[in-house]
C-alpha positions as CSV (number, residue, x, y, z in Angstrom):
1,X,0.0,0.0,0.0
2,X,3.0,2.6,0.6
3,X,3.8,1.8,-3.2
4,X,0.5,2.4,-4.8
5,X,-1.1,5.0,-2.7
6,X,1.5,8.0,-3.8
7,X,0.9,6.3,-7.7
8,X,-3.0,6.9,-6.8
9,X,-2.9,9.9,-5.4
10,X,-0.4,11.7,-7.8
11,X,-2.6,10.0,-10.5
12,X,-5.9,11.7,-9.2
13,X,-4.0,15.5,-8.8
14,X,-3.1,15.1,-12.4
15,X,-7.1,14.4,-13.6
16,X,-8.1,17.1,-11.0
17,X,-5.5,19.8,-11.6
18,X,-6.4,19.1,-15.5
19,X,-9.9,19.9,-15.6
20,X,-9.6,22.8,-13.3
21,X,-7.7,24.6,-15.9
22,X,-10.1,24.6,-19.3
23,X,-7.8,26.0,-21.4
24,X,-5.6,23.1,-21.3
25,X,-8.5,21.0,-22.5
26,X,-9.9,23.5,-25.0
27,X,-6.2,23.6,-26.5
28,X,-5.4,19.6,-26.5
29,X,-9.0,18.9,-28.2
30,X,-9.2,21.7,-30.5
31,X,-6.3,22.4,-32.2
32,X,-6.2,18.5,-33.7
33,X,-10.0,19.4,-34.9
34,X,-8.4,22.2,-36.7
35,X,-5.9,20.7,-38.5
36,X,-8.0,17.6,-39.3
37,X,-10.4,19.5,-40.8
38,X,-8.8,23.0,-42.4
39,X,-5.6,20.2,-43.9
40,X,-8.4,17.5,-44.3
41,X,-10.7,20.0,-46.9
42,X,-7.8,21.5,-48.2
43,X,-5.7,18.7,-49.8
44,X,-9.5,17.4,-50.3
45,X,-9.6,15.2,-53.8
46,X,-5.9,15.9,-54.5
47,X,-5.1,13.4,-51.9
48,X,-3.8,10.6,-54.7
49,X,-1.6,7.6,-53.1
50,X,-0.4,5.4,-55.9
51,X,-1.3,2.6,-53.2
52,X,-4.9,3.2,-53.5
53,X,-5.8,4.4,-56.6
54,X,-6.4,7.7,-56.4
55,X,-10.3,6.8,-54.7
56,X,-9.8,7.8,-50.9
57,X,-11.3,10.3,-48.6
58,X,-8.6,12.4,-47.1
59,X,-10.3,13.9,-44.5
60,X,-11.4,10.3,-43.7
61,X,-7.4,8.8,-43.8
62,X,-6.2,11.7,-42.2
63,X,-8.4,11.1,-39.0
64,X,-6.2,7.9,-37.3
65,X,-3.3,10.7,-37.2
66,X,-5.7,13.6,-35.7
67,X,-6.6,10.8,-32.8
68,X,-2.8,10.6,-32.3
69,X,-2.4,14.1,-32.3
70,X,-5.0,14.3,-29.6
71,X,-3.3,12.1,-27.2
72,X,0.0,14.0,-28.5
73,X,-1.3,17.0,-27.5
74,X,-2.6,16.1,-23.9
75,X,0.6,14.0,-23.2
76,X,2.8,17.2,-23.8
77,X,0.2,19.9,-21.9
78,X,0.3,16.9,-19.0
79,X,3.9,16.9,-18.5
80,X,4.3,20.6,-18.1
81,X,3.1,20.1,-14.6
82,X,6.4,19.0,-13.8
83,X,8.5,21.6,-14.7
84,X,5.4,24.0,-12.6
85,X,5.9,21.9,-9.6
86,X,9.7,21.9,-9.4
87,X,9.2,25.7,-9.2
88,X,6.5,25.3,-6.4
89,X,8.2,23.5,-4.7
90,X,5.8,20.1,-4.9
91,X,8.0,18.5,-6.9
92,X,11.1,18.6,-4.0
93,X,8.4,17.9,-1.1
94,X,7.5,14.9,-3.0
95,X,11.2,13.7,-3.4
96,X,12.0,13.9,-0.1
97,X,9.0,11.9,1.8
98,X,9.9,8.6,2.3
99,X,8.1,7.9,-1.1
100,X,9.5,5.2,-3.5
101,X,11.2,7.6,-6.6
102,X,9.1,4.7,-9.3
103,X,6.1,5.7,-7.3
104,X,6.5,9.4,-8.4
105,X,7.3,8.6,-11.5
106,X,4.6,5.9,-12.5
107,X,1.7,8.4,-11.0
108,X,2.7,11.4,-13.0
109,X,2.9,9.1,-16.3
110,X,-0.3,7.4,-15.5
111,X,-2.0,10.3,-14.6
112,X,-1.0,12.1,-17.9
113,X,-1.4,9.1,-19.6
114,X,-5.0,8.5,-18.4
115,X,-5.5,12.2,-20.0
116,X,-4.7,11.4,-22.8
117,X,-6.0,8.1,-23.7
118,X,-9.3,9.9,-22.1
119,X,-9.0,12.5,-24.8
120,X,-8.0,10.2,-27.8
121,X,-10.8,7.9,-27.0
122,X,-13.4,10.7,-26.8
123,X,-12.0,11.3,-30.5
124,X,-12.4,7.6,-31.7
125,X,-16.3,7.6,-30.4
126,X,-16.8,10.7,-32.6
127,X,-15.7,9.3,-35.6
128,X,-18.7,7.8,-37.0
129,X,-20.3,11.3,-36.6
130,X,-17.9,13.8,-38.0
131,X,-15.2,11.0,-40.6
132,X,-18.1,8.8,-41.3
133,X,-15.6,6.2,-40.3
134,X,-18.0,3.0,-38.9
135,X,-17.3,1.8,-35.3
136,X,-18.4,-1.5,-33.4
137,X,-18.0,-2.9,-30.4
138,X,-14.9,-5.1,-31.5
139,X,-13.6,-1.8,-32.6
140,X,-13.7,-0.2,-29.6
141,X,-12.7,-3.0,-27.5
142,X,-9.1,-3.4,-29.4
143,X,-8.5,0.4,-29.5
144,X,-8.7,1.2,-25.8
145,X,-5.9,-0.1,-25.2
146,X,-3.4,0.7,-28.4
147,X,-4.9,4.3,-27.7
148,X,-3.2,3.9,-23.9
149,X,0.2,2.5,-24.9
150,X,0.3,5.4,-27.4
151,X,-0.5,7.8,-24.3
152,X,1.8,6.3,-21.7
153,X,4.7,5.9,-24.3
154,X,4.3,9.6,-25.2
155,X,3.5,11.1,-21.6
156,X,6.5,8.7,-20.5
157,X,8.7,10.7,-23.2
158,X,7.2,14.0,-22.1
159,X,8.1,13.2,-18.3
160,X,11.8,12.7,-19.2
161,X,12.3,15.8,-21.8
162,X,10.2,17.9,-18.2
163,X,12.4,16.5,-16.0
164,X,15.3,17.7,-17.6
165,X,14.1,21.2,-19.0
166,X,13.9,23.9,-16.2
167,X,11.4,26.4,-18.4
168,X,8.2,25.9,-19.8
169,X,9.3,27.9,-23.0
170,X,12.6,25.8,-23.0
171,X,10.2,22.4,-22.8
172,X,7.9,24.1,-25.8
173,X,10.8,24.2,-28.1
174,X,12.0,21.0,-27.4
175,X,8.6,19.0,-28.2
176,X,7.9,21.3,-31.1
177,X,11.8,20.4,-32.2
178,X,11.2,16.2,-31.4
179,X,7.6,15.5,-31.0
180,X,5.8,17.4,-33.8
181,X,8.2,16.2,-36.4
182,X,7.8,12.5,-34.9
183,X,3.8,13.2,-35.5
184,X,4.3,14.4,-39.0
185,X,6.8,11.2,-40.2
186,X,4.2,8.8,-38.4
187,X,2.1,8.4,-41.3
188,X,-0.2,10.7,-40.4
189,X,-0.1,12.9,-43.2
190,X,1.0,10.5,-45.9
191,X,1.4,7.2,-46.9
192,X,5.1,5.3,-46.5
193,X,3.9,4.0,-49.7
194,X,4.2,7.6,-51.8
195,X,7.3,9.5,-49.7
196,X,11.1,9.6,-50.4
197,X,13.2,6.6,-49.8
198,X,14.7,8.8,-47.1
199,X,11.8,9.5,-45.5
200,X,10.3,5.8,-45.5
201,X,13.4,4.8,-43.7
202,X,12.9,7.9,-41.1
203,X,9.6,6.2,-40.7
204,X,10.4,2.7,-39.9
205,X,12.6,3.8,-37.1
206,X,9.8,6.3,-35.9
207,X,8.1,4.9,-32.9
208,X,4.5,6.7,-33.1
209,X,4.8,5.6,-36.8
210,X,3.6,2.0,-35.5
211,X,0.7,3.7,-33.2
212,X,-0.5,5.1,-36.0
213,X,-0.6,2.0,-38.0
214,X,-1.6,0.0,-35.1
215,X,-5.2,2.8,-35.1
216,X,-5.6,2.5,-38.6
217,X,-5.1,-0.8,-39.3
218,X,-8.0,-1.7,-36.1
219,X,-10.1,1.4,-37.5
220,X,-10.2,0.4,-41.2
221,X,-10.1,-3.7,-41.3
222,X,-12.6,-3.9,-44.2
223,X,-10.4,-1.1,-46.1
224,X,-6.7,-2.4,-46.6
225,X,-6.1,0.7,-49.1
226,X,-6.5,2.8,-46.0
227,X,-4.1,0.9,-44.1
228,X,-1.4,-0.1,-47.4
229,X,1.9,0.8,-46.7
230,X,2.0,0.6,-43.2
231,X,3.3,-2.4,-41.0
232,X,1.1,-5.1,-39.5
233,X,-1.1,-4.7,-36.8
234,X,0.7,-7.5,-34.8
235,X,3.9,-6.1,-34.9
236,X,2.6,-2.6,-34.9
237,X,1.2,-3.2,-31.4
238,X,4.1,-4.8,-30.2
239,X,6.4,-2.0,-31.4
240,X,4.5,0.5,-29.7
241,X,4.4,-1.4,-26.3
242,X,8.1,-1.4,-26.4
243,X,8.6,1.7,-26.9
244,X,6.2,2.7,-24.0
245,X,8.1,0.1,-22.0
246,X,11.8,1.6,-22.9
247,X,10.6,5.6,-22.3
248,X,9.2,4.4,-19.2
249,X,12.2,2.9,-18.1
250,X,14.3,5.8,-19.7
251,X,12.1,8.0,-16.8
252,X,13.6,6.0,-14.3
253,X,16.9,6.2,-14.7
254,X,16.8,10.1,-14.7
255,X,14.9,10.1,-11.8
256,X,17.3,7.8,-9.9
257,X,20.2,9.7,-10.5
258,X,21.3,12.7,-8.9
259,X,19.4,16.1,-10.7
260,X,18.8,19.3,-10.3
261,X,15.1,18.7,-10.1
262,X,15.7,16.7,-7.2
């Protein structure tokens, strides 16, 4: 109990100190609206993949890479906190209770985490409404938890990049430097099938490039154009575990050794 309670309770502050701040949530959902749909319309019917034949609804392949960009979004805003409660002070009170260091560090990823597979998921219901994508309940069932691993692989990243940055300017211009290009080469945007041969390579050693295919290859199993290019779901999946597993582990390490934020 003295291992999970700090995990709970540093879990819950995250959710609460979250919702109390609306700006957060109006900035994590509606800027991946945005792009979805103002990128979505404009590359409209120009969107032409050789893979598919040149018959595909952008706004419609585009939207497994909004959902990522959701939990993205709330993974980055999440981890901020850390960098706000070194300069309070929580973050130092924390590290010196007789507190296990993994306990700190699990409930701060869990809690963003939770965020943003909250988020992400709140995305995936609205598909059939605003993609026309069709959902069922098998659907659902295998997305919850890619959608997580996504969250807790990116929120672990966050954690580590916050733990290390000592401004919340400095941490914006490192995520927009790593994370937003990550996004972009993910397949997201594009196909592997249609890019450079420099940039499919840049893609196979992209970790979110597998959580994207692992969404869009559960989203669209009856549509194999949507998902051509891109690696099996299998292995997808299994990529995208093991990356959450190694940034989580990469969290660790910082926090066990001697820092400045300690």
């Amino acid at each position: 109990m003295k291992f999970f309670l700090p995990i709970i309770t540093l879990w819950w502050r995250e959710l609460v100190r979250f919702y109390r701040q609306p700006s957060r949530l109006v900035g994590a959902l509606g800027t991946p609206f945005i792009f979805w749909l103002l990128i979505g319309s404009g590359i409209g019917d120009s969107f032409r993949p050789l893979s598919t034949g040149g018959n595909v609804n952008y706004l419609e392949y585009f939207y497994p890479g909004t959902i990522v960009m959701v939990v993205l979004f709330t993974s980055i805003f999440s981890t901020i906190s850390i960098i706000e409660d070194r300069e309070n002070g929580f973050l130092l009170a924390v590290l010196v209770a007789p507190v296990a260091r993994s306990s700190l560090v699990l409930g701060k990823i869990l809690g963003g985490a939770t965020l943003a597979f909250l988020q992400g998921f709140l995305f995936v219901l609205l598909a059939p409404v605003v993609a026309g994508i069709s959902l069922n309940f098998v659907k659902i069932v295998e997305l919850a938890p890619v959608l997580f691993a996504i969250a807790f692989s990116l929120t672990a990243v966050g954690f580590s990049f916050a733990w290390k940055i000592n401004s919340s300017q400095g941490f914006h211009a490192v995520m927009n430097l790593v994370l937003f290009p990550m996004w972009i080469l993910s397949g997201a945007l594009f196909p592997p099938s249609g890019a450079s041969q420099w940039v499919k390579w840049v893609m196979m050693i992209n970790p979110l490039a597998y959580g994207v295919s692992s969404v869009r290859h559960i989203l669209y199993p009856e549509n194999l154009i949507l998902a051509s290019g891109f690696p099996p779901l299998l292995y997808s999946v299994l990529v995208t575990v093991l990356f959450g597993l190694f940034a989580f582990g990469f969290s660790l390490v910082l926090v066990f050794r001697p820092s400045r934020g300690g």
